[in-house]
C-alpha positions as CSV (number, residue, x, y, z in Angstrom):
1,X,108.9,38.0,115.3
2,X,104.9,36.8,115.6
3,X,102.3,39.3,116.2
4,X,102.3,39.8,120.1
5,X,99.9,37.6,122.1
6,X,96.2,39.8,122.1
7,X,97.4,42.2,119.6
8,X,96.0,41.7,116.2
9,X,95.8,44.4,113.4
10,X,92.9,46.2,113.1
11,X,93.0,46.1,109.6
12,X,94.3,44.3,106.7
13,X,94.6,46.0,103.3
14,X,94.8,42.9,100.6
15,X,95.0,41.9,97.0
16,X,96.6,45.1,96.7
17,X,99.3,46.9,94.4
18,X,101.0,48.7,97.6
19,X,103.8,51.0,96.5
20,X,106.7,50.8,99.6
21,X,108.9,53.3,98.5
22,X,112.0,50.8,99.3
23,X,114.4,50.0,96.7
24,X,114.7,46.8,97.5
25,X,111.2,45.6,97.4
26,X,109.0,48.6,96.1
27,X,105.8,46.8,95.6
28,X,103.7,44.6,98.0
29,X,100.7,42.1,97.8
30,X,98.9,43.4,102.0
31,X,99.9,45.2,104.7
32,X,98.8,45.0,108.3
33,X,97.7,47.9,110.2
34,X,97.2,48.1,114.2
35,X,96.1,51.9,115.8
36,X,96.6,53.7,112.4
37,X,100.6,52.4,112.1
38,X,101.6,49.9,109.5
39,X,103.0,46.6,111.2
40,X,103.7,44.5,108.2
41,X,104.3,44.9,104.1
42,X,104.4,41.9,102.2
43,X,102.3,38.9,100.9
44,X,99.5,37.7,102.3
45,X,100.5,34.9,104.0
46,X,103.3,36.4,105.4
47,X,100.2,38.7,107.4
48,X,98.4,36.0,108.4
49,X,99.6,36.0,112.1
50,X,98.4,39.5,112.3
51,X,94.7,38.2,111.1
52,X,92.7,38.4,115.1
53,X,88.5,37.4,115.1
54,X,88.1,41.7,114.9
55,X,90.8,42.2,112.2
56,X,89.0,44.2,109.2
57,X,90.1,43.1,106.2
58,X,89.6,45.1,103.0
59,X,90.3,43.3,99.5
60,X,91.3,46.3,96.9
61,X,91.3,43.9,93.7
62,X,94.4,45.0,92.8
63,X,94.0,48.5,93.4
64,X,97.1,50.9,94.4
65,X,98.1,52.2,97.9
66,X,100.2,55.3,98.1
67,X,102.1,55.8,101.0
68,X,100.8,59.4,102.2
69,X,102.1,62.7,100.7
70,X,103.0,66.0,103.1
71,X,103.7,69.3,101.0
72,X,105.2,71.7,103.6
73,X,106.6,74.1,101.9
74,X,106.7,78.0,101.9
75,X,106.7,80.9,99.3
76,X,109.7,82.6,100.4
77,X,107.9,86.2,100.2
78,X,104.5,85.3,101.4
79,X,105.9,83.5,104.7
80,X,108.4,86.5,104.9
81,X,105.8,88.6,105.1
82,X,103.9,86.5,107.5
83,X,106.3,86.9,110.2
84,X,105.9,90.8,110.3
85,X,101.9,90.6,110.9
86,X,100.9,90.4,114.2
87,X,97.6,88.9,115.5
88,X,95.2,91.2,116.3
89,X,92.0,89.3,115.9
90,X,90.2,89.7,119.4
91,X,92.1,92.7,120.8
92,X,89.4,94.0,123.3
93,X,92.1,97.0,124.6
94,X,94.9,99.2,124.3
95,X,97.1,97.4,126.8
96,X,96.3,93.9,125.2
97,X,97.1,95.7,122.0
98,X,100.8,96.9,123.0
99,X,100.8,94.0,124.6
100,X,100.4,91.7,121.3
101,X,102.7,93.9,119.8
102,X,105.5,93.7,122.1
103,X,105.5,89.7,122.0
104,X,105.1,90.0,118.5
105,X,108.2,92.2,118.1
106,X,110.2,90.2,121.0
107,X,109.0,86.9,118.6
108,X,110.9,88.7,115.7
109,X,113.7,89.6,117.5
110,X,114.7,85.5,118.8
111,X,113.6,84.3,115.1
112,X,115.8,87.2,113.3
113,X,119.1,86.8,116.0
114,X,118.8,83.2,115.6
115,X,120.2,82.8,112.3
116,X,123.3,84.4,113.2
């Protein structure tokens, strides 16, 4: 399927080393890009219908494109510990104090029963 009618990328990445991360065809030549979501790996030509009068098109002479890399991850003692404090940053009074407490302690309560 063709690029949509009025709906080029906004950018082209080109001349490129781009790593896919499929098995089946881990490296590409460009990839198409419309509202920060890739629409197309693959050669060049295979973009072209993409290519609109206000497509930006970068060539990276051969240079690499990573796909992008999330480390969520937790230190098992340092997030335990996390979930005892409670926020009291801004407390202006006693009551908002028990308060913030309270929902804190209600908080630990749902996370702890939850696991069993």
């Amino acid at each position: 399927a063709g690029a949509p009618r009025g709906r080029f990328a906004d950018m082209i990445l080109a001349n490129a080393t781009i790593y896919t991360a499929d098995p089946a065809r881990p490296f590409a030549a460009a990839m198409a890009v419309r509202a920060g979501r890739v629409l197309r790996v693959g050669t060049y030509d295979s973009l072209k219908e993409f290519k609109g009068r206000d497509t930006y098109e970068l060539n990276l002479s051969g240079n690499v494109v990573l796909p992008g890399f999330i480390d969520s991850h937790v230190h098992l003692i340092d997030g335990g510990l996390q979930l005892a404090r409670v926020p009291l940053r801004g407390v202006r009074s006693k009551d908002e104090f028990i308060s913030r407490v309270k929902g804190a302690v209600r908080g630990f309560d749902e996370l702890c029963c939850s696991f069993s």
